[in-house]
PQR file of N, CA, C, O and H, with PARSE charges and radii, in Angstrom:
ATOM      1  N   UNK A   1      10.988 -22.451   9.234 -0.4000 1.5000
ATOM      2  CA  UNK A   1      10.395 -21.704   8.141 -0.0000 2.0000
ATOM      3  C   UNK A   1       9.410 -20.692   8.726  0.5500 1.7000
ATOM      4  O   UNK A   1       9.009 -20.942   9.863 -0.5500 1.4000
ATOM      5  N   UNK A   2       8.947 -19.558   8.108 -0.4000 1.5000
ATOM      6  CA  UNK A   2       8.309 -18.655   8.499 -0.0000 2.0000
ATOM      7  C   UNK A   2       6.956 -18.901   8.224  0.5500 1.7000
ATOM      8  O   UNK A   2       6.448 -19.598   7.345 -0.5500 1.4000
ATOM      9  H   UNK A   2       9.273 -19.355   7.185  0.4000 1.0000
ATOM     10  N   UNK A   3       6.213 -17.903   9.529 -0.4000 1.5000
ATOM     11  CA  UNK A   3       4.729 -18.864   9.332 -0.0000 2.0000
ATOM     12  C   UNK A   3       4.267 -18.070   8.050  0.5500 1.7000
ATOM     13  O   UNK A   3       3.358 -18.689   7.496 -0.5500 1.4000
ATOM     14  H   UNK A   3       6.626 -17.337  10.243  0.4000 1.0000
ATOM     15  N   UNK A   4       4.675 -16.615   7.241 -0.4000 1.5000
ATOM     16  CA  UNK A   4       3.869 -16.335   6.368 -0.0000 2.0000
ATOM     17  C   UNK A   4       4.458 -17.153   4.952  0.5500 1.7000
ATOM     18  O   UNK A   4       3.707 -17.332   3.993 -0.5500 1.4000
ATOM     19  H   UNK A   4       5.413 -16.112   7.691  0.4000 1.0000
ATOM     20  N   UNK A   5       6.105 -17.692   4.948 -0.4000 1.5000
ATOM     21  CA  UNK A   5       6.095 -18.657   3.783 -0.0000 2.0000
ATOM     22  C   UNK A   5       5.671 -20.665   3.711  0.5500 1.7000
ATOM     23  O   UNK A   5       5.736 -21.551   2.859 -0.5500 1.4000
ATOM     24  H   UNK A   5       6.715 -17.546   5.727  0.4000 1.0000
ATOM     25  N   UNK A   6       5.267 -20.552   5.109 -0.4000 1.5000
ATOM     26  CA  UNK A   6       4.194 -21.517   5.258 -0.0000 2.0000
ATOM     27  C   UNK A   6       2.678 -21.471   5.056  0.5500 1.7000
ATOM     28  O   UNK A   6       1.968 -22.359   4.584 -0.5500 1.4000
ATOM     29  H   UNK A   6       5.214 -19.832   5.802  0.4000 1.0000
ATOM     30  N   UNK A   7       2.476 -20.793   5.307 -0.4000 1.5000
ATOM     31  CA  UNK A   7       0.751 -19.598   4.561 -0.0000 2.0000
ATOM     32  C   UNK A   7       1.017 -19.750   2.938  0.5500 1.7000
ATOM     33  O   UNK A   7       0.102 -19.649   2.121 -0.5500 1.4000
ATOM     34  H   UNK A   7       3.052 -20.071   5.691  0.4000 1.0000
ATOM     35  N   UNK A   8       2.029 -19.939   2.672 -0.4000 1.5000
ATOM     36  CA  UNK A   8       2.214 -19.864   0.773 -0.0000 2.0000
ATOM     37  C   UNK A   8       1.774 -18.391   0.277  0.5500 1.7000
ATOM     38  O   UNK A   8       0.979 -18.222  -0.648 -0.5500 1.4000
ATOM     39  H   UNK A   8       2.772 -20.021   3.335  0.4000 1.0000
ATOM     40  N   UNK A   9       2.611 -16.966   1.269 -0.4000 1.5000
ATOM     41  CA  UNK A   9       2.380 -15.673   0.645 -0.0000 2.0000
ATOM     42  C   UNK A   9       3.415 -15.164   1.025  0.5500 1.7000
ATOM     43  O   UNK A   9       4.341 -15.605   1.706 -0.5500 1.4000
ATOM     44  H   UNK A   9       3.257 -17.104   2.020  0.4000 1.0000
ATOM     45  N   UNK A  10       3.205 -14.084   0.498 -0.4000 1.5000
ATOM     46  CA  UNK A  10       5.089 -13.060   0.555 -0.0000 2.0000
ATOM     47  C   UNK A  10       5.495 -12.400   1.075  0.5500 1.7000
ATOM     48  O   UNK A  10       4.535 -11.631   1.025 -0.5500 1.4000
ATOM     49  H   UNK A  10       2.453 -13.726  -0.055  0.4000 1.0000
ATOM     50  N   UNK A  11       6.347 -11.770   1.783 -0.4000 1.5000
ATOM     51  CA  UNK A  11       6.278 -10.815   3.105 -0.0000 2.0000
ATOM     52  C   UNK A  11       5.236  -9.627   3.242  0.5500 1.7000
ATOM     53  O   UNK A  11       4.517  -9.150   4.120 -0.5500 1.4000
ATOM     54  H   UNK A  11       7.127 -12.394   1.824  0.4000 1.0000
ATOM     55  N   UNK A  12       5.617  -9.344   1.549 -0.4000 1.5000
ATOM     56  CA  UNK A  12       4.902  -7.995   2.036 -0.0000 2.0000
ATOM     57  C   UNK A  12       3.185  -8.050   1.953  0.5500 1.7000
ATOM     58  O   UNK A  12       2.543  -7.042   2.247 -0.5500 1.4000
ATOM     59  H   UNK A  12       6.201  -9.732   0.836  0.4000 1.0000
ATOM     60  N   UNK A  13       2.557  -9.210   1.561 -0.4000 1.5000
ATOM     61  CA  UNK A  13       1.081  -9.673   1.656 -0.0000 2.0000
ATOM     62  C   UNK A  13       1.060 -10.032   3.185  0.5500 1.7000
ATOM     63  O   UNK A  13       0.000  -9.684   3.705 -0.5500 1.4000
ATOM     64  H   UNK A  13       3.078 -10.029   1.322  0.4000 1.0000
ATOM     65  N   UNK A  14       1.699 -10.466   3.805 -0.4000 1.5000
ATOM     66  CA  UNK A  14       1.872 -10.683   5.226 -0.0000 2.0000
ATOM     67  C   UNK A  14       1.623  -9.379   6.503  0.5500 1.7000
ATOM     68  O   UNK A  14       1.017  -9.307   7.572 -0.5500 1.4000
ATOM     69  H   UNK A  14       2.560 -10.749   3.383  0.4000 1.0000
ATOM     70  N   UNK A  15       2.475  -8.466   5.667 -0.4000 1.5000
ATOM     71  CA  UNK A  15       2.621  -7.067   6.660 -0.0000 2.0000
ATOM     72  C   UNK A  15       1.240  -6.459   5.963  0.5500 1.7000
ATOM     73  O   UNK A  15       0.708  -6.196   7.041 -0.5500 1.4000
ATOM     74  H   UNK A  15       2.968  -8.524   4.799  0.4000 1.0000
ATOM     75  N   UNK A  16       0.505  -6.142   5.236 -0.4000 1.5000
ATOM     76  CA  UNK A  16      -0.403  -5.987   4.493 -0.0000 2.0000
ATOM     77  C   UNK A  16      -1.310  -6.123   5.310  0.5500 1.7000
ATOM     78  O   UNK A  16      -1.752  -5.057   5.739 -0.5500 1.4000
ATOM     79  H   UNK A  16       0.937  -6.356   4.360  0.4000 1.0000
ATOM     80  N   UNK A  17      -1.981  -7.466   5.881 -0.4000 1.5000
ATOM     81  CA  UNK A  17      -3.095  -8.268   6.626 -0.0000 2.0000
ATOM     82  C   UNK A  17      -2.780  -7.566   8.101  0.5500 1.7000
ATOM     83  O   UNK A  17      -3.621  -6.935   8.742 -0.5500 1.4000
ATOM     84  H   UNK A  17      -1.621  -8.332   5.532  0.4000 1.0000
ATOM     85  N   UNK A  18      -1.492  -7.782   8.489 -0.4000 1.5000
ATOM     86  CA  UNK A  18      -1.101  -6.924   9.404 -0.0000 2.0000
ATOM     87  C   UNK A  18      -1.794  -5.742   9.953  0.5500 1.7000
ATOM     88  O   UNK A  18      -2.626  -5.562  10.842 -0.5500 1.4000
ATOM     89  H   UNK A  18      -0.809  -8.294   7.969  0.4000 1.0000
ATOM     90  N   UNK A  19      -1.067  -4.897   8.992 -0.4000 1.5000
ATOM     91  CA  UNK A  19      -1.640  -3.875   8.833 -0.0000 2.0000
ATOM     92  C   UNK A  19      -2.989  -3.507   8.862  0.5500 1.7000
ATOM     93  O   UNK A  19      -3.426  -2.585   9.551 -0.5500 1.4000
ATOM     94  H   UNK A  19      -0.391  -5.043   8.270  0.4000 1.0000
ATOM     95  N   UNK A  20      -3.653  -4.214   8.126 -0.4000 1.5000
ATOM     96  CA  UNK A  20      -5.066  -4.025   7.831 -0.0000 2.0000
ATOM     97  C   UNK A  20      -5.934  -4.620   9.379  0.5500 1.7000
ATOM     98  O   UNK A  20      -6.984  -4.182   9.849 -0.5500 1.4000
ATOM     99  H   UNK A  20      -3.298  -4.963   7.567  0.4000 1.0000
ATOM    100  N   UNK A  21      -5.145  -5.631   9.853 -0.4000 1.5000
ATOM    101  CA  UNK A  21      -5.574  -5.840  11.403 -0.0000 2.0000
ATOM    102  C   UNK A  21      -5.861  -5.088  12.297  0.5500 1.7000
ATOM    103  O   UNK A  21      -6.920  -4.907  12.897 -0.5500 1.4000
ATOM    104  H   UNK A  21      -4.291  -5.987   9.471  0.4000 1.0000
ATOM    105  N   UNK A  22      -4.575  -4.499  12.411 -0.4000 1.5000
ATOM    106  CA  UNK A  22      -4.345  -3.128  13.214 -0.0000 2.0000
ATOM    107  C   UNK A  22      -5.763  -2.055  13.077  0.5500 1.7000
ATOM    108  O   UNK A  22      -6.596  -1.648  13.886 -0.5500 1.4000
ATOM    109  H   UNK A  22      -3.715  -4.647  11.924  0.4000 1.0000
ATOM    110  N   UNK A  23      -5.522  -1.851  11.560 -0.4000 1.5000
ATOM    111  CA  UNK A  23      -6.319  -0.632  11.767 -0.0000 2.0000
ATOM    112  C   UNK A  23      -7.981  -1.076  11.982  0.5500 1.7000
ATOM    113  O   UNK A  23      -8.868  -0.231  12.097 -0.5500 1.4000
ATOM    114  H   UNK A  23      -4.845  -2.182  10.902  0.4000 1.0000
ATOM    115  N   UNK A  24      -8.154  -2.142  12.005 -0.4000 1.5000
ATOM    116  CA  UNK A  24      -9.637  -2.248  12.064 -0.0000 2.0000
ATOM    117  C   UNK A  24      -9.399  -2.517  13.778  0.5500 1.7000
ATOM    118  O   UNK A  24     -10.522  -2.597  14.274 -0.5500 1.4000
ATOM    119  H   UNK A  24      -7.434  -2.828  11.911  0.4000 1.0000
ATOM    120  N   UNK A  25      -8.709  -2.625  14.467 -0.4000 1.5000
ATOM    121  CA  UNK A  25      -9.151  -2.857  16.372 -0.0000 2.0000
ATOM    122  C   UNK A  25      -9.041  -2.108  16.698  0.5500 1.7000
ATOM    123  O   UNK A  25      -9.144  -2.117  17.924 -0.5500 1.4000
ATOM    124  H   UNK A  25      -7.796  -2.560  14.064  0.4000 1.0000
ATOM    125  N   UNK A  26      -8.733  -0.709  16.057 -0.4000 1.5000
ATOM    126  CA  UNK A  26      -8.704   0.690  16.622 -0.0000 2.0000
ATOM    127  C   UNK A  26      -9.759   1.603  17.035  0.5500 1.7000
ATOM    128  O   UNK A  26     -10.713   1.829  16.292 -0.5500 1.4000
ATOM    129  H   UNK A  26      -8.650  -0.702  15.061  0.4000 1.0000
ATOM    130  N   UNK A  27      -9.657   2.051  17.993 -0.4000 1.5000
ATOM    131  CA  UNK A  27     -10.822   3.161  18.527 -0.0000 2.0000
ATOM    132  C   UNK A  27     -11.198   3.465  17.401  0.5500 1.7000
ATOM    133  O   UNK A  27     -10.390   3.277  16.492 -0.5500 1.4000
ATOM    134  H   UNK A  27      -8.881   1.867  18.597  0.4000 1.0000
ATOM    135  N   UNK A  28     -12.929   4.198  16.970 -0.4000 1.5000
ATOM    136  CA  UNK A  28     -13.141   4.735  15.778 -0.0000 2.0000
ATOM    137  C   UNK A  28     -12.396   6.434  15.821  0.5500 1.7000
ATOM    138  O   UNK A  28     -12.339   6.955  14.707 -0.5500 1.4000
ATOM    139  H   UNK A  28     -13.586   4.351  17.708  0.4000 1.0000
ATOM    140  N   UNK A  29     -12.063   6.950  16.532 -0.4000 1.5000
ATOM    141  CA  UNK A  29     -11.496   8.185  16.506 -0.0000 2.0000
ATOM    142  C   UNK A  29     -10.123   7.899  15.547  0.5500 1.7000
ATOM    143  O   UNK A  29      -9.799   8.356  14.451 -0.5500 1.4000
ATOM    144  H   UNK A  29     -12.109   6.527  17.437  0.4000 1.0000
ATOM    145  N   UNK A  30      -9.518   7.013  16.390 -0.4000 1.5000
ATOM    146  CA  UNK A  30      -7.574   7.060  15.772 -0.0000 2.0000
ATOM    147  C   UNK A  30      -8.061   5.925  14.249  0.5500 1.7000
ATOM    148  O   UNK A  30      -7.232   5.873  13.340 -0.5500 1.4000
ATOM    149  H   UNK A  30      -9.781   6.642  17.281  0.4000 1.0000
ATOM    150  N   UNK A  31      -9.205   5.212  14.117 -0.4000 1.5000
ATOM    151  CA  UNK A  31      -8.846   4.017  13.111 -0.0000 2.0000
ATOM    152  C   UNK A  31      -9.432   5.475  11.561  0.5500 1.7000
ATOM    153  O   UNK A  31      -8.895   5.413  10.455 -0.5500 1.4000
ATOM    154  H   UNK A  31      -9.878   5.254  14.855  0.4000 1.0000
ATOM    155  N   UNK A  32     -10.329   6.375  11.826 -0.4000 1.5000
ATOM    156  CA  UNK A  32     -10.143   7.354  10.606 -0.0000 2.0000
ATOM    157  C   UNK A  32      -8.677   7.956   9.972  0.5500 1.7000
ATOM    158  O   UNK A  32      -8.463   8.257   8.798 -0.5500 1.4000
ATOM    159  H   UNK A  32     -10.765   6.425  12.725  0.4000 1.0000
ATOM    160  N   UNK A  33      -7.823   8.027  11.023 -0.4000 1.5000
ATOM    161  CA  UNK A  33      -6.703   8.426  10.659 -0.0000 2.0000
ATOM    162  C   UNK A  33      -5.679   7.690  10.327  0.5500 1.7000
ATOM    163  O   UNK A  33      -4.798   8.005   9.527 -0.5500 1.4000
ATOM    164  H   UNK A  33      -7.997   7.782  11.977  0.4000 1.0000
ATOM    165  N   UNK A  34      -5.774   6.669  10.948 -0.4000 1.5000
ATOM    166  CA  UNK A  34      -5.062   5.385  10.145 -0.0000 2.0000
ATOM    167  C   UNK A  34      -5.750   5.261   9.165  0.5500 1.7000
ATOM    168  O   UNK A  34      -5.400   6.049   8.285 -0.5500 1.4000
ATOM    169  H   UNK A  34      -6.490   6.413  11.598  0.4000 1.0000
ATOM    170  N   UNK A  35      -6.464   4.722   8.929 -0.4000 1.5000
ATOM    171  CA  UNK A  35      -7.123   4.560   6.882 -0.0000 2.0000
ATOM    172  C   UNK A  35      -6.292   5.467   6.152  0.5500 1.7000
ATOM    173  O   UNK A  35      -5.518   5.193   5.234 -0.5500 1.4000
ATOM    174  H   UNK A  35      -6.748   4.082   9.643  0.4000 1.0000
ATOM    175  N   UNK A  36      -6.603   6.856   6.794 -0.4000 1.5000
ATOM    176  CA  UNK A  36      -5.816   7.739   5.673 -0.0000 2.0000
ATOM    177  C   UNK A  36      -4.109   8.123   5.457  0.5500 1.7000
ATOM    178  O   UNK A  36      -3.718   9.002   4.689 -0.5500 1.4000
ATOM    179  H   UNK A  36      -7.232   7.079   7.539  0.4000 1.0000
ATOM    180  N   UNK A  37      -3.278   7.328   6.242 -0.4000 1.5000
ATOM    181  CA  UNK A  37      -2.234   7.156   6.298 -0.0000 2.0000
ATOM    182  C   UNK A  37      -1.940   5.976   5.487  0.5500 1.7000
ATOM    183  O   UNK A  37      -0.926   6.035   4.792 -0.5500 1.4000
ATOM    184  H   UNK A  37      -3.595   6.613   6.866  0.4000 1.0000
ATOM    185  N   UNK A  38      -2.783   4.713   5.447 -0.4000 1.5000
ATOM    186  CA  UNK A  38      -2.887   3.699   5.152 -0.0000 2.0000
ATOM    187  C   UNK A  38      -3.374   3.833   2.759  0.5500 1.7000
ATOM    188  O   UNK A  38      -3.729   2.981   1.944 -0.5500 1.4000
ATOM    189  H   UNK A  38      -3.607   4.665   6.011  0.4000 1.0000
ATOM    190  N   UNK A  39      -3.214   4.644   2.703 -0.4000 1.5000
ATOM    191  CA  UNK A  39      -3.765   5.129   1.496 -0.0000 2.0000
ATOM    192  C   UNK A  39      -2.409   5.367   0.521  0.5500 1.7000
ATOM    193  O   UNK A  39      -1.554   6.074   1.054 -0.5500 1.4000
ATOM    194  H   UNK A  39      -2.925   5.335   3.365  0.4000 1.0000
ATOM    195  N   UNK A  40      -2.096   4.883  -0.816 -0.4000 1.5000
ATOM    196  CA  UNK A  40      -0.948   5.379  -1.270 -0.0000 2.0000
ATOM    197  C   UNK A  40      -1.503   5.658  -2.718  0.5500 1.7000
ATOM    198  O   UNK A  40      -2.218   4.830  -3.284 -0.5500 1.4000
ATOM    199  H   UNK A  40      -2.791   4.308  -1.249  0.4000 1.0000
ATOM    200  N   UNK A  41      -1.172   6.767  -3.252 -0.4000 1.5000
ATOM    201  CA  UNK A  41      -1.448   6.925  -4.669 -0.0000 2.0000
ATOM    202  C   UNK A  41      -0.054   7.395  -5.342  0.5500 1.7000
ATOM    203  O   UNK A  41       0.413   8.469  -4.966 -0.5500 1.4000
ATOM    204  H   UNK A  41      -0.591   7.439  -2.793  0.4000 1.0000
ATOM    205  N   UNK A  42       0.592   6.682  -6.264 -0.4000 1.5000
ATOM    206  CA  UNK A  42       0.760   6.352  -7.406 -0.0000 2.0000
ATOM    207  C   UNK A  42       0.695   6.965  -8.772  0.5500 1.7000
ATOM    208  O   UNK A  42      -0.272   6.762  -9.506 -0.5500 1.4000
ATOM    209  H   UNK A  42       0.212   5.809  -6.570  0.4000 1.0000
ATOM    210  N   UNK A  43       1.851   7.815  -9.169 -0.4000 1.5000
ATOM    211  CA  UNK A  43       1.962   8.372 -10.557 -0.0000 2.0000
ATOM    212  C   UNK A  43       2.871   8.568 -11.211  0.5500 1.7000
ATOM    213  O   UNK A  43       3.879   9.140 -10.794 -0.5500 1.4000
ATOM    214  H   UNK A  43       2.637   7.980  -8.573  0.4000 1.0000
ATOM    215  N   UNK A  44       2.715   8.118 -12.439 -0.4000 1.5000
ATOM    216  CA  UNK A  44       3.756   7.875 -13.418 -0.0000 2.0000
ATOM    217  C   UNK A  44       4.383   9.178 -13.910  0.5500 1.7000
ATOM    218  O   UNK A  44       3.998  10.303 -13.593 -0.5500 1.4000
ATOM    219  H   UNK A  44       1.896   7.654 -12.778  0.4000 1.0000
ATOM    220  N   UNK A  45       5.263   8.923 -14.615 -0.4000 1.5000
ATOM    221  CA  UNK A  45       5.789  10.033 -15.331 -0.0000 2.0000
ATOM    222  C   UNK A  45       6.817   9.701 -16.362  0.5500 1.7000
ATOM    223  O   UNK A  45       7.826   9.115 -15.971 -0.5500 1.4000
ATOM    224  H   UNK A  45       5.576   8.009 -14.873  0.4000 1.0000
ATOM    225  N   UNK A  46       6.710   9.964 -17.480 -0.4000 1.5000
ATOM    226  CA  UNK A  46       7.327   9.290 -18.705 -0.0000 2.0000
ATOM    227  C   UNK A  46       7.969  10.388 -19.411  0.5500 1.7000
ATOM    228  O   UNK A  46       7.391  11.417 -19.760 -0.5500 1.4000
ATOM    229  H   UNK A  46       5.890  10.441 -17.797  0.4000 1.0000
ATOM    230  N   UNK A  47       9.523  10.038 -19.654 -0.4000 1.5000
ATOM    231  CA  UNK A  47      10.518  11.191 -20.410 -0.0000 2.0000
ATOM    232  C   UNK A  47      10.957  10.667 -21.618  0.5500 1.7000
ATOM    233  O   UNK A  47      11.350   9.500 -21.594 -0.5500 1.4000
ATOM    234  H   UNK A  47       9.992   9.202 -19.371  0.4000 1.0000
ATOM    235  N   UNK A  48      10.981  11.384 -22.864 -0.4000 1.5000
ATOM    236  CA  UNK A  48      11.065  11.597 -23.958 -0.0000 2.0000
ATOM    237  C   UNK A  48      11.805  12.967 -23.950  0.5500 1.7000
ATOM    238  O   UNK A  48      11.561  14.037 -23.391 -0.5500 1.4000
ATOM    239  H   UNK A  48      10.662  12.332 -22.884  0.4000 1.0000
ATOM    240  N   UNK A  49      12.990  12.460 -24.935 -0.4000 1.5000
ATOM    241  CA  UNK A  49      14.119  13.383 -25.255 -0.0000 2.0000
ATOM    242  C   UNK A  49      14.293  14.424 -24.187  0.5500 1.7000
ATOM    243  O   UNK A  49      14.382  15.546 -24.688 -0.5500 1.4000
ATOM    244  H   UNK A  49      13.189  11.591 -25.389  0.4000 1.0000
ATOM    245  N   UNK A  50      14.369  14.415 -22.897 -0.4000 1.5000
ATOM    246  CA  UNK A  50      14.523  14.983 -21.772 -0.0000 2.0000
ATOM    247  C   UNK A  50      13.106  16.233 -21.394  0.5500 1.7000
ATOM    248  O   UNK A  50      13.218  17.211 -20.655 -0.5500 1.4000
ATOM    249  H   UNK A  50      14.297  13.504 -22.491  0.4000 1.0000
ATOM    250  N   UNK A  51      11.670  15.745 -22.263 -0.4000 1.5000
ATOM    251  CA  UNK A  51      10.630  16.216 -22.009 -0.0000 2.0000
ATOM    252  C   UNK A  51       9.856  15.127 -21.405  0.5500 1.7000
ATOM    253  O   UNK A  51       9.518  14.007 -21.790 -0.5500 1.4000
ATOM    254  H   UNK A  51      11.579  14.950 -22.863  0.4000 1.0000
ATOM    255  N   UNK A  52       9.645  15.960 -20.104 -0.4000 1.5000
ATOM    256  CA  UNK A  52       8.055  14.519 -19.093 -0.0000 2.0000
ATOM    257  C   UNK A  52       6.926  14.977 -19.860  0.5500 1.7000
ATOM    258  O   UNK A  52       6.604  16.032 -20.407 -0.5500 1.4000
ATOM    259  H   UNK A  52       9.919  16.869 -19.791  0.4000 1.0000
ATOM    260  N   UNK A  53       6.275  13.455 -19.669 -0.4000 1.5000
ATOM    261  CA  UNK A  53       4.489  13.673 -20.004 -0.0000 2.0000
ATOM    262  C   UNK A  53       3.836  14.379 -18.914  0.5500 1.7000
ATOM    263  O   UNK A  53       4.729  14.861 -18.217 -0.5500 1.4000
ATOM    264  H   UNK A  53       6.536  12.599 -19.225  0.4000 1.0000
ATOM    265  N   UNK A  54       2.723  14.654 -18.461 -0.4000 1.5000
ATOM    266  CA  UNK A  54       2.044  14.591 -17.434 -0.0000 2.0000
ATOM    267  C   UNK A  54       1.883  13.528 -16.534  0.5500 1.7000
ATOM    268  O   UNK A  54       1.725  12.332 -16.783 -0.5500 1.4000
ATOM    269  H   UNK A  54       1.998  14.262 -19.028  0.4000 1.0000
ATOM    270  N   UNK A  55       1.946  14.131 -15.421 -0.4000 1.5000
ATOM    271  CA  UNK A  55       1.619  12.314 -14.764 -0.0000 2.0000
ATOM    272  C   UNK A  55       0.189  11.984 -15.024  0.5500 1.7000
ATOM    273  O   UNK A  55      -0.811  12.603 -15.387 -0.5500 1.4000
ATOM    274  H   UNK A  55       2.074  15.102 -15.219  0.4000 1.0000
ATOM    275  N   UNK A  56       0.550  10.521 -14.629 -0.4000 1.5000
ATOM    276  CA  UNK A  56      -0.884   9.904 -15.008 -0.0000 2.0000
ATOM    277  C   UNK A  56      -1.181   8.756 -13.749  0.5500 1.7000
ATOM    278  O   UNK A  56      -0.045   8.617 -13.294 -0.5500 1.4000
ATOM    279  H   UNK A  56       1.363  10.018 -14.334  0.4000 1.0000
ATOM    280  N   UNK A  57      -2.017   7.924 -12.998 -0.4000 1.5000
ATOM    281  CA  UNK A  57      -1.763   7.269 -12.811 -0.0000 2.0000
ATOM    282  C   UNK A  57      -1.272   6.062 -12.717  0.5500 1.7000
ATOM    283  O   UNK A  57      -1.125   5.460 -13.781 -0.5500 1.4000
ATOM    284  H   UNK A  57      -2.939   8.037 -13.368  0.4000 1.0000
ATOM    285  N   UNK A  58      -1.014   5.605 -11.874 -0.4000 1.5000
ATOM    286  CA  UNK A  58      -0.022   4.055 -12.105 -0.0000 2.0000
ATOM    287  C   UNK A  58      -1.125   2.776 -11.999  0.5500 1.7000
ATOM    288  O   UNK A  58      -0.874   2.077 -11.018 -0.5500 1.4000
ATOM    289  H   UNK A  58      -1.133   6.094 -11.009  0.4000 1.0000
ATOM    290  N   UNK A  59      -2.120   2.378 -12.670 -0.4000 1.5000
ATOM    291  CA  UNK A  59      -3.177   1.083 -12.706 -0.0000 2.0000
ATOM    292  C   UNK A  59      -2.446   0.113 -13.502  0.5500 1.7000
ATOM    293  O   UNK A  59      -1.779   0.101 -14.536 -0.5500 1.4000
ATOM    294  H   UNK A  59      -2.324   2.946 -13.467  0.4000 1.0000
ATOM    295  N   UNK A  60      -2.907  -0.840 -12.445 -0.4000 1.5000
ATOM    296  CA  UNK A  60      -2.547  -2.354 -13.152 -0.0000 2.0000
ATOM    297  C   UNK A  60      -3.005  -2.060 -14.151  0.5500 1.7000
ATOM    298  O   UNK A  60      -3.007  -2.859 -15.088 -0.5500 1.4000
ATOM    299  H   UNK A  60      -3.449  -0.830 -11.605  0.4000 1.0000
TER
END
């Protein structure tokens, strides 16, 4: 069994921590630019009778 479905979490909460590992042992030069790679924003867009809304964001 895998150690992250032995942890009782899901792959992608796994690569996540990962991730977030990484970028914090990084030189402070390269770890600014990772953060901002590390950043995703999210926007909706909703069609009615083949007219979009504006996007909006995507929040829980």
């Amino acid at each position: 069994m895998s150690a992250y479905k032995q942890a009782g979490i899901s792959l992608n909460k796994a690569l996540s921590i990962a991730a977030r590992t990484v970028r914090a042992s990084l030189k402070p030069e390269a770890k600014a630019a990772a953060e901002r790679r590390g950043f995703t924003e999210v926007k909706a867009i909703k069609i009615e009778n083949g007219v979009q809304s504006e996007p909006r964001p995507l929040s829980g």
